[in-house]
N, C-alpha and C positions, 0 to 999 in steps of 0.2 A: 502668535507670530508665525509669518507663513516658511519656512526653511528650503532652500534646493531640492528634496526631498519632493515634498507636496508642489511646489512650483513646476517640477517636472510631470506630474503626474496629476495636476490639475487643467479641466479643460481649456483648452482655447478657446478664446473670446469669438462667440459667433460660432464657436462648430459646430454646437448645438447637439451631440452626443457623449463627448469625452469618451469613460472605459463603457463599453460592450461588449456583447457574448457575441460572436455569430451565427449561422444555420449549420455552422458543422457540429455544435456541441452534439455529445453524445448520452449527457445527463450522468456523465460516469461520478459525479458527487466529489470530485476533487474541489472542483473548483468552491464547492459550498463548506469544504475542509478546511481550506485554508484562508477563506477571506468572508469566515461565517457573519459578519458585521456587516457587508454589502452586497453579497451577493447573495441569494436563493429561490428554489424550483419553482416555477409558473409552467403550465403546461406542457411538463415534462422533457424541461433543459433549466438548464441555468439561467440566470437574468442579473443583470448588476440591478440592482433596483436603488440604488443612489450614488453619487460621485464620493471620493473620498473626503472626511473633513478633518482627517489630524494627518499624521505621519504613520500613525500605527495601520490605521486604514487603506491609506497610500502602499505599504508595504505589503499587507495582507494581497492588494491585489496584483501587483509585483510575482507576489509568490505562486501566485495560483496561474495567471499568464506565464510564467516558466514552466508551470508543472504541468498544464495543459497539452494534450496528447494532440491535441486537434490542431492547437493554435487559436482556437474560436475566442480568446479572450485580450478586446485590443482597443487603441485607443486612436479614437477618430482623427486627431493630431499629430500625433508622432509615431514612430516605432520605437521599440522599447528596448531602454538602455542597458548594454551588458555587467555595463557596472554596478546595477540595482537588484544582478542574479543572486537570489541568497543561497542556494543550493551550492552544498549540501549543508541541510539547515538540523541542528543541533537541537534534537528534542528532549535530550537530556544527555546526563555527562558518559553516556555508553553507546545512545544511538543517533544516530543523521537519519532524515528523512532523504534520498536520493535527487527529487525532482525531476523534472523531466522524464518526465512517463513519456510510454510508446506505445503508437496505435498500432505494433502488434502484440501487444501486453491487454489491450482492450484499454488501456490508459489507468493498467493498475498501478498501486506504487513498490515503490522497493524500496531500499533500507542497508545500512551499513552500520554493523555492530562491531564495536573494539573489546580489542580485549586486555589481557592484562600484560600482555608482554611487549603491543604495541602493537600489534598487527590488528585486521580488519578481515570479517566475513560479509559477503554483502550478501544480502536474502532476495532474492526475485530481481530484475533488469530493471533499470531503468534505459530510454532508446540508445540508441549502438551510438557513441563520437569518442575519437579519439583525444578529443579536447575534454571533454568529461572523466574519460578514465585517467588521463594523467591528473584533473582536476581531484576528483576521489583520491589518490593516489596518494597526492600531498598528507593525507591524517594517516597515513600508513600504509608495509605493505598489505596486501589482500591477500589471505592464502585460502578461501572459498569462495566458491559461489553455491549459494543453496538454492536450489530450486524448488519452491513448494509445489508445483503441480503442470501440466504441460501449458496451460492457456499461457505461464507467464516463463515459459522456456528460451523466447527471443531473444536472442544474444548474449544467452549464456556460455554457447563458447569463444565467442568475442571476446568475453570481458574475461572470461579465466585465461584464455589465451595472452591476453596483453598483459593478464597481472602475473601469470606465471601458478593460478592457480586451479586448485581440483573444482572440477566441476559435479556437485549430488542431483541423483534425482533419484525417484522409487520406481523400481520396476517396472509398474502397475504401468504406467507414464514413460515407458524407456524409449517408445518410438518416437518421442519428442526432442527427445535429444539421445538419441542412439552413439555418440561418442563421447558419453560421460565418463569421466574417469572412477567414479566411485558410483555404485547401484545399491541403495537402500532397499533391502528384499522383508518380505511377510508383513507383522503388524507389530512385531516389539520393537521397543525405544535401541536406536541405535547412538552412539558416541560419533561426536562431530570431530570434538575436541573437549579440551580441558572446559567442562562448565557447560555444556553445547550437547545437548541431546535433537535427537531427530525423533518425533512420535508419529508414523504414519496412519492416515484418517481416512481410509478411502471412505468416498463419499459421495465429494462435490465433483471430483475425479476416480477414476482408481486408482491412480497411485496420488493422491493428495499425501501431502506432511506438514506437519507443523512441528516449528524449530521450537526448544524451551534453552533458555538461557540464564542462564545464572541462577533458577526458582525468581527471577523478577520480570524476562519478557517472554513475550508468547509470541510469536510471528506465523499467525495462524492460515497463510495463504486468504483463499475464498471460503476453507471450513467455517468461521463465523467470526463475527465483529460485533463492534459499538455501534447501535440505531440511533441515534438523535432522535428519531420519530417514536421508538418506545423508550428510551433511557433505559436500555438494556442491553445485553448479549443478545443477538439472532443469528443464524442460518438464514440463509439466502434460499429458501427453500424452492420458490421459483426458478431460480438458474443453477438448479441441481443437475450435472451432465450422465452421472455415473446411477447413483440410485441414494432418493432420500434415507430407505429403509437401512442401506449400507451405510450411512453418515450417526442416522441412529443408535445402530450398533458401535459405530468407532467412538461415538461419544461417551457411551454408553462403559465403554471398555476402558477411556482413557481417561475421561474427567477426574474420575477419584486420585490417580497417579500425577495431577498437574498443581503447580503451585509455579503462581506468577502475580504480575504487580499490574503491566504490561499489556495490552493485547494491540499489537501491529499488524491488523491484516493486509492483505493484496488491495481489496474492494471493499468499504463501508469507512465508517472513522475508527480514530486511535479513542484509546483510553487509559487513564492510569486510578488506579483503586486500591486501598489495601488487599493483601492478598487475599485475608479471611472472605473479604468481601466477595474478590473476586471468584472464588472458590464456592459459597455460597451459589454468586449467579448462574457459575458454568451450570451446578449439578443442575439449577432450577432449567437450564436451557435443554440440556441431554432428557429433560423429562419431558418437557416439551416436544423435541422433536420426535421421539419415540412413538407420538401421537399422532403425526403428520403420515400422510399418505401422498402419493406421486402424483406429479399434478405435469400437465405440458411446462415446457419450459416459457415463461412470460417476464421480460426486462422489467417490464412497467410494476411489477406488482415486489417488486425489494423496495422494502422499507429502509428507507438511510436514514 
């Protein structure tokens, strides 16, 4: 049975397109995050390669048209209704996916972690509105913003501004946001808060960091994610800014120190695993990289 839901987000008779991508995608792999059932890469962008046929599907692409940084994701019939925004969407009972990435984030994602007294850290930007931030708002106050590395620095003082909270960055990265209230310095683990460590990784950046929370999430910036292409932990070795060699080392240095459930990057997909497991992959990944030598920088060649 067809419900308001799919009626909304089914094509019109005779459009002859329904949902499509545009020419702006930027192949930034969100869109194949959140609507993996209808959407994925052809010739390096996103593609709806079929209309939706439940509700679940209807939604997924809902989701990914909000979280689209471009906008490239739309439907030949109508514009798309505010009331079907799920953001911020609840990836389990600690973290929100943000949505609404920003195209000057490169259309990474961000993330809002609770904690146990009721407040919120939110990890990287999602784009600057002030309807968003009172929207975040509502699941508590914010008293951080963590900034994992400069690429995803945009409107980080926006958002600690309006929530009244500190803004982190490392160093390595301070000209990114040059009036941070708190500066994460060298390579050992710094205290965020209760449960909330900072591990900085230069790497992918130099001053890259990855947040550890509670030993269950990792909010690992661009340092490394979930591939779908290998079903594994990768490093984005092609769109390494700083030095692969230096990533090797940070890995090298911190893997054995992490224990997480978890892994939320910037760029790549989520994943969750037992820790053992997870711990298992990372070290096989640090060995990996270790192996890797500097290569120019090439978009096309990350594996999602």
């Amino acid at each position: 049975m067809t419900n308001d839901l799919l009626a909304e987000t089914a094509p019109d008779e005779g459009s002859g397109e329904g949902w499509y991508v545009d020419e702006r995608c930027t192949n930034c792999d969100v869109a194949r995050q959140l609507a993996p059932d209808v959407i994925s890469e052809k010739n390096g962008r996103a593609e709806v390669t079929r209309q939706p046929r439940s509700d679940a599907e209807a939604r997924q692409l809902y989701a990914a048209a909000f979280a689209c940084h471009t906008r490239s994701i739309r439907h030949s019939g109508r514009r798309l209704s505010p009331g079907l925004d799920p953001f911020p969407l609840a990836l389990d009972d600690a973290v929100h996916l943000c949505g609404h990435n920003s195209r000057h984030t490169a259309g990474a994602n961000a993330y809002l972690l609770h904690r146990a007294d009721g407040t919120l850290m939110m990890i990287d930007t999602p784009r600057w509105s002030e309807q968003l931030a009172t929207r975040y708002e509502e699941l508590g106050p914010v008293t951080d913003v963590l900034l994992t590395h400069q690429d995803h620095a945009a409107h980080g003082r926006r958002y600690a501004d309006r929530f009244g909270a500190r803004l982190w960055i490392h160093e390595g990265d301070l000209h990114a946001a040059p009036d941070a209230d708190r500066v994460i310095r060298g390579t050992e683990p710094v205290e965020i808060g209760a449960g909330v460590l900072a591990y900085p990784l230069p790497g992918h950046t130099r001053g890259s960091v990855l947040y550890l929370a509670d030993e269950r999430y990792c909010f690992s910036g661009d340092s490394f994610y979930w591939s779908r292409t290998t079903a594994d932990l990768e490093v984005a070795a092609s769109v390494t800014w700083y030095s692969i060699v230096e990533l090797a080392a940070s890995l090298a240095r911190t893997a054995p120190r992490l224990r997480f459930e978890w892994v939320l990057p910037g760029h790549g997909d989520r994943k969750r695993l037992p820790a053992a497991e997870m711990a298992r992959r990372l070290a096989r990944l640090a060995a990996r990289t270790a192996k890797l030598q500097p290569q120019p920088v090439d978009f096309t060649g990350v594996r999602w």
